[in-house]
N, C-alpha and C positions, 0 to 999 in steps of 0.2 A: 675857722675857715669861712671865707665866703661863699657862697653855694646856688645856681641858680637850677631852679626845677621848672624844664618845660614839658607841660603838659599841653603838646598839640593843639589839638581842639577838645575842649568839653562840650560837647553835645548833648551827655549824658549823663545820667548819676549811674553809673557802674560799676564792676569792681575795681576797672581800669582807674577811674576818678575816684575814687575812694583810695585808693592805692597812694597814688598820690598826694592827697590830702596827708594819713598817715605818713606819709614821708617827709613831708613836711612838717609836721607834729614831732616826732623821732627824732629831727634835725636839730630843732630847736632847742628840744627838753636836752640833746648832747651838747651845747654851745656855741651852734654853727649861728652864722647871720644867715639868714634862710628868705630868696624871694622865690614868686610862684609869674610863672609867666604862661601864655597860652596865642594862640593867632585866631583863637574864637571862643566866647564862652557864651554859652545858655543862659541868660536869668532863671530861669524853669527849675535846670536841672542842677543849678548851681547853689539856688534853694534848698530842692532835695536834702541834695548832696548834703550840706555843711549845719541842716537844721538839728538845734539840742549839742552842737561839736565849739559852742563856744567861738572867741575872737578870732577865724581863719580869716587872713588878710585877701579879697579877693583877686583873682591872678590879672596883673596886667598885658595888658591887648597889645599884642604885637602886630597882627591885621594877616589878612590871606590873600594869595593874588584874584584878581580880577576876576579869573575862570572861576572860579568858587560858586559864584552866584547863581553859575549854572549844573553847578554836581548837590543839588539841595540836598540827594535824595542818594547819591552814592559816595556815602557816608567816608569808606573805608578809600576810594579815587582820591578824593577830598583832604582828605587828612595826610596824604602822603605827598600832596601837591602841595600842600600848607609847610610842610617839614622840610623839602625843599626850599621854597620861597624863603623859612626860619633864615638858612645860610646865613643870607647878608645883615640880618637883623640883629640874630647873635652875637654874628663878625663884630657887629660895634659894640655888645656888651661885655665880650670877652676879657677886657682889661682889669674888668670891676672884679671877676671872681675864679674863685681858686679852683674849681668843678663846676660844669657845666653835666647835666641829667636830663636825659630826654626821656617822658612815663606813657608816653601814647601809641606814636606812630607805629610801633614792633617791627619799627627796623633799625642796628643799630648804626644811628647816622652820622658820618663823620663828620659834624660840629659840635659835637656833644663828647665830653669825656669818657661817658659809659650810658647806656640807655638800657632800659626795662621792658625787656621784651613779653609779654604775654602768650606769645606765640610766634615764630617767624611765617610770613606772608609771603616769602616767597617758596614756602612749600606749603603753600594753601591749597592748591590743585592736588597733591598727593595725600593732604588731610581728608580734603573731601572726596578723595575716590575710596578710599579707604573706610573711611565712614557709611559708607553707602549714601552720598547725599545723589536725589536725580535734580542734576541741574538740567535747566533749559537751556539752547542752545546760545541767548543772549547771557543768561547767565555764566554759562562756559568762555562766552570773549569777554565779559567785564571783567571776570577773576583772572582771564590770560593777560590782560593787562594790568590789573592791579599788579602780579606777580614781574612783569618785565619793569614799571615804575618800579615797583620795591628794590627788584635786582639793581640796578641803575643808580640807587639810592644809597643804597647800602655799604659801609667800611667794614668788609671780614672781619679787620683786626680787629676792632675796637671789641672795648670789656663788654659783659653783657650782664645785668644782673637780668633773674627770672624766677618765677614764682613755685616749681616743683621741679624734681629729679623726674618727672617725663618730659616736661618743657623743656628739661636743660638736655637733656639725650638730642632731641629731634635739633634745638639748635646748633648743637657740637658736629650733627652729623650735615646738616643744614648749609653753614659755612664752615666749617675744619677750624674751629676756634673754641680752643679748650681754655680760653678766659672768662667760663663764664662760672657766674657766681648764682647759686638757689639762696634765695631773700624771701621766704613763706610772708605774702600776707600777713599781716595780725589782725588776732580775731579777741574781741573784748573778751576775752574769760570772765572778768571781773564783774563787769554788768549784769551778766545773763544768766550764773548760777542765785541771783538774790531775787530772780523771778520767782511769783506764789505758783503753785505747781496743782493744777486743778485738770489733770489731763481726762481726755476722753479718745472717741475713736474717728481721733480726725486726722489727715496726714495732708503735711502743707510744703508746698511747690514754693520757691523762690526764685526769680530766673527775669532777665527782660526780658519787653515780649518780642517777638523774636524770629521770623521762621527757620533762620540758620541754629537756634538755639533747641531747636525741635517741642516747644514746648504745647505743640497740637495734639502730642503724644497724651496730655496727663488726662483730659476726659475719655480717652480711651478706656486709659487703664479706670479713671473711676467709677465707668461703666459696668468693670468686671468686678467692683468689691463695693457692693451698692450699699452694706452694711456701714461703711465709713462716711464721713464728710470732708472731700477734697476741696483744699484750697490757695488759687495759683494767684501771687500778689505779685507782680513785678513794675518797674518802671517801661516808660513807654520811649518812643523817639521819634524822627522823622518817619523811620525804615518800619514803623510796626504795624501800620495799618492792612496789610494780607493777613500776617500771625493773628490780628485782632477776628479778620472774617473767617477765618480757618477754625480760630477756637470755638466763634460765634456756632459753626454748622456743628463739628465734631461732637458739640455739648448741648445740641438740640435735644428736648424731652429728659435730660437728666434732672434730677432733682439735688444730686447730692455734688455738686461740682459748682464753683464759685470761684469767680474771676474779678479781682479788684485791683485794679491798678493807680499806680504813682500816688501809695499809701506813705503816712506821715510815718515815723519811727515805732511811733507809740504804738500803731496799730501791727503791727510787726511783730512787737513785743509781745502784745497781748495774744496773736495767735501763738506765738513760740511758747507762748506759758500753759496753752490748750491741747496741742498737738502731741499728740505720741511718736509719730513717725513723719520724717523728712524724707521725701521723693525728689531726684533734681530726674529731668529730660533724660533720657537714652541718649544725651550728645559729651562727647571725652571731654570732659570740661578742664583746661588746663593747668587750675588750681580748684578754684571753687569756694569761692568766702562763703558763699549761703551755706557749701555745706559742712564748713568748719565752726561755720557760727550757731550753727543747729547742734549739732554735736557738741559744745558747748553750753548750750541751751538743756545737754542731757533729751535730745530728739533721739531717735533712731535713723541716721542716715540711708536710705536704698538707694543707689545709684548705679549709672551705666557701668559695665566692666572693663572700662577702661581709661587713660587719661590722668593728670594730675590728682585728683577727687578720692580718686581709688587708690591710686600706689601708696600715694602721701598720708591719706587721710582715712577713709573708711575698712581698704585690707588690714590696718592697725588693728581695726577695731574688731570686725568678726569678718572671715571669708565668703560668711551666708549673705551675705547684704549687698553681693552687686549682682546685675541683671544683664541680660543679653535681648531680652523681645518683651514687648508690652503685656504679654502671657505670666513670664517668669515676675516681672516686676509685679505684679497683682496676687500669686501665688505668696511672695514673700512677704506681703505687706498681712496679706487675710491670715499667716502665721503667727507673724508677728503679737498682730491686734487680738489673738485668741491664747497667746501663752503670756500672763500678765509675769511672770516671775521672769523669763527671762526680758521681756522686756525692762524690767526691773534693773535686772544683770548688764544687759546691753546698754542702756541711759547711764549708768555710771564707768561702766570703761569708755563711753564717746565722749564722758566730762576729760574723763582721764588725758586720752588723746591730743582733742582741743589744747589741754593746758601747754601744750607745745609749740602753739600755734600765739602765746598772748604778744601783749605790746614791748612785756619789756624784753621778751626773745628777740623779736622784730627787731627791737630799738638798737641792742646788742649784735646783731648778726649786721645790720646797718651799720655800726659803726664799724665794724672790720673791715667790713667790705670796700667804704669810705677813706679808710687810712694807708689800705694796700694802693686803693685807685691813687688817690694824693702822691703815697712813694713812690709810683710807677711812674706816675708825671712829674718831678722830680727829678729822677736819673734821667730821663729822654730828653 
């Protein structure tokens, strides 16, 4: 089959683009003819993204309207105005191929044959109240709009692939479309258990940076387990610079908290190969690659108690390991770091888990998914 994959705008190296990437990879290795298309892509993060991952064909530039130049910085306006604009662009590639896959916008857009939702945006205002996010008052009309563009936007019917059985509830309930299919991420297994394994009592954050990602949170908590060495690596964007002075105050006079961003793979690696224990943010993270990749890695997962991260991935592994307040998560972690046997026990049921999560699961569950959508389009 031929296949076209747009992924919106790459801005970013995130799980969103990465996502894609593998899906692209997945496509290929099954016998599809496989292109990558986008209406903006980063040099930067496109770097990132595909550095150490071998020949990815970089995505061609489809362009965004006009108004773009002026939303630099609202990231998530931007990308739904870009999906839009897609329509007539698409319209003329449609002839070429047999599926059309939209991996960004999270909404699923009726020019595309099924899209990959992350999360649906038009109940982004019931996330966030839910979450306890305090939005500011401009904050509360940007999001009141992002949500009326996405409504606006959005084909109920169309299929939906997504990333956990929490994301796929909230979509189903979302738009009343029980066509959607959970497509787990893949997470290397392969690479990351042949890491040398030299742990100490360090426990490391992965996340961009972020203020919606809550990741202000982790020198709090490092503040409360001074015995360890916390450290928060993530990619940066237009949108990071608050998260970056937020972390800056939070982590004044700490010694043991360490902030490195838009690290190369390797460096990645090598803390994954140090670390005992994985921390993501107190925020419902809707799948969560960093923390299927760490568990993996044979980390010890701690994360929020709730969200993709948790149902999917960490409740698998122990019940003790998720948190509700920056209190509880520091209590589990100074547990953790003082009973080396179960840590022991822990690091291999997270390999265990992980293994459910690899590429050739991925690759496999992709292709069912791919063959239903094909037969559906087909009969209609």
């Amino acid at each position: 089959m031929r296949i076209a994959l747009v992924h919106t705008l790459l801005f970013v190296a995130g799980g969103a683009e990465r996502l894609a990437i593998e899906a692209y990879r997945a496509l290929e290795d099954l016998g599809h003819d496989v292109d990558l298309y986008a209406a903006y892509v980063d040099e930067r993060a496109w770097q990132i993204l595909t550095s150490g991952m071998g020949n990815i064909p970089r995505p061609r530039v489809l362009g965004e309207p006009p108004i773009s130049k002026l939303l630099r910085n609202a990231m998530t306006l931007r990308s739904l105005l870009a999906a839009s604009h897609l329509k007539e662009a698409v319209g003329r590639l449609r002839s070429r191929y047999d599926l059309v896959i939209e991996t960004q916008s999270n909404v699923p857009v009726g020019w595309a044959d099924a899209s990959y939702v992350h999360f649906p945006l038009v109940d982004l205002l019931n996330f966030y109240d839910k979450n306890q996010y305090r939005l500011r008052l401009y904050e509360r009309v940007y999001n009141a709009l992002v949500v009326r563009v996405a409504g606006a936007l959005a084909d109920r019917a169309r299929p939906v692939m997504t990333n956990s059985s929490w994301t796929a509830e909230y979509i189903k309930r979302t738009y009343g479309n029980d066509r959607v299919y959970v497509v787990h991420p893949p997470v290397n297994v392969e690479e990351l258990p042949m890491l040398s394994y030299e742990r100490g009592k360090i426990v490391l954050t992965i996340s961009r940076i972020d203020l919606g990602k809550k990741v202000t949170e982790i020198p709090k908590i490092a503040r409360l387990v001074p015995e360890a060495e916390f450290y928060l690596v993530g990619a940066t964007g237009p949108s990071s610079g608050p998260a970056l002075r937020a972390i800056e105050e939070a982590s004044r006079g700490l010694s043991n908290f360490h902030l490195e961003t838009d690290v190369p793979r390797k460096r990645i690696l090598e803390l994954m190969s140090q670390a005992s224990v994985y921390l993501h943010p107190p925020f419902a993270e809707h799948f969560g690659f960093a923390i299927a990749e760490a568990a993996a890695a044979g980390l010890i997962p701690v994360v929020y108690r709730d969200g993709g991260g948790w149902t999917d991935i960490v409740s698998r592994i122990d019940q003790g390991l998720g948190y509700t307040s920056v209190e509880e998560a520091a209590s589990t972690i100074k547990s953790l770091l003082n009973d080396p046997e179960r840590l022991k026990v822990l690091s291999a049921r997270a390999r265990e888990v992980a293994k459910g999560f690899s590429y050739e699961n991925f690759k496999a569950r992709l292709s069912e998914v791919i063959k239903e959508l094909a037969g559906s389009k087909a009969k209609s």
